[in-house]
C-alpha positions in Angstrom: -25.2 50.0 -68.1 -29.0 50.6 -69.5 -29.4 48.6 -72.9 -32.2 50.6 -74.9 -34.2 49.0 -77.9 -36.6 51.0 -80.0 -39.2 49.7 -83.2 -38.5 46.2 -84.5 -35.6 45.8 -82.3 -37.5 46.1 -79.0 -40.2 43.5 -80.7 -37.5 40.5 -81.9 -35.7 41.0 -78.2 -39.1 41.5 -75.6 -37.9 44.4 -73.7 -38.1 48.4 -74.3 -34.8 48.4 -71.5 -32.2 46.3 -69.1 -29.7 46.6 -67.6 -26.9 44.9 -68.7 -23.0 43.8 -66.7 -20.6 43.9 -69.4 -17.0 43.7 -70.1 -17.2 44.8 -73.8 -15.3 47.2 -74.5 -16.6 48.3 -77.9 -20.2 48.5 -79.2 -19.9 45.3 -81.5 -18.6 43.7 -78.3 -21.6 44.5 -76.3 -23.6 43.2 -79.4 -21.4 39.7 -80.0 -22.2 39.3 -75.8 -26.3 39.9 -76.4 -26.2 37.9 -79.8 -24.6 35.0 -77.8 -27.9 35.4 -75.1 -30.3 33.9 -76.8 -31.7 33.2 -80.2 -34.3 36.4 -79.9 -30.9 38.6 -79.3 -29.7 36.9 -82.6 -32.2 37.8 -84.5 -32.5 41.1 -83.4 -28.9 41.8 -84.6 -28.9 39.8 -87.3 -28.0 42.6 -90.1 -26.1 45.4 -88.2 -26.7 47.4 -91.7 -30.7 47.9 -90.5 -29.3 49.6 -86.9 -27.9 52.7 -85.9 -26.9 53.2 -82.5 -26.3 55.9 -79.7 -23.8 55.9 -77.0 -25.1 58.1 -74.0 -27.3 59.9 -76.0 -25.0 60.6 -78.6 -25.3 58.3 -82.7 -21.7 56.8 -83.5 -20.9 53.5 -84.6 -20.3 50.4 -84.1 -16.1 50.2 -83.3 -17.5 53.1 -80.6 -15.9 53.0 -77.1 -18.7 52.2 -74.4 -16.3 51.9 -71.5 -17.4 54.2 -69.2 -20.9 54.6 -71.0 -24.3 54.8 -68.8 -26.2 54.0 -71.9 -26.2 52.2 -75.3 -29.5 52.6 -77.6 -30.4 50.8 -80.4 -32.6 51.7 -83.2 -33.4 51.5 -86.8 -32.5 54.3 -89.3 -34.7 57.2 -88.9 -36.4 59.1 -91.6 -37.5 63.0 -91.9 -40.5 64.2 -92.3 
């Protein structure tokens, strides 16, 4: 599956996008996997309070299903305007 990063997240891990093999079956999986990656990953999801995330296109949280998924974003909380 694609692994998107947007803002600060895409700044602490290096990468706008990758492609990722996976057997996580959850969001918080996928994010205990790229946590265990490297110290950048870490710090990236260090405080899953600061993120908000998208599952193919569509916001849900973390305990969200990705098997099947194409896509998994991550982002920090946007503000109107």
């Amino acid at each position: 599956m694609d692994v998107l990063y947007f803002a600060w997240v895409r700044e602490r891990i290096g990468v706008p996008k990758e492609a990722v093999e996976t057997d996580a079956k959850t969001v918080t999986d996928l994010v205990a996997e790229l946590r265990s990656r490297e110290e950048r990953y870490e710090a990236a999801f260090a405080d899953l309070s600061a993120l908000r995330v998208a599952v193919d296109q569509e916001l849900t949280d973390f305990d969200a299903s990705i098997e099947g998924a194409r896509e998994v974003a991550f982002f920090p909380p946007m503000t109107g305007g």
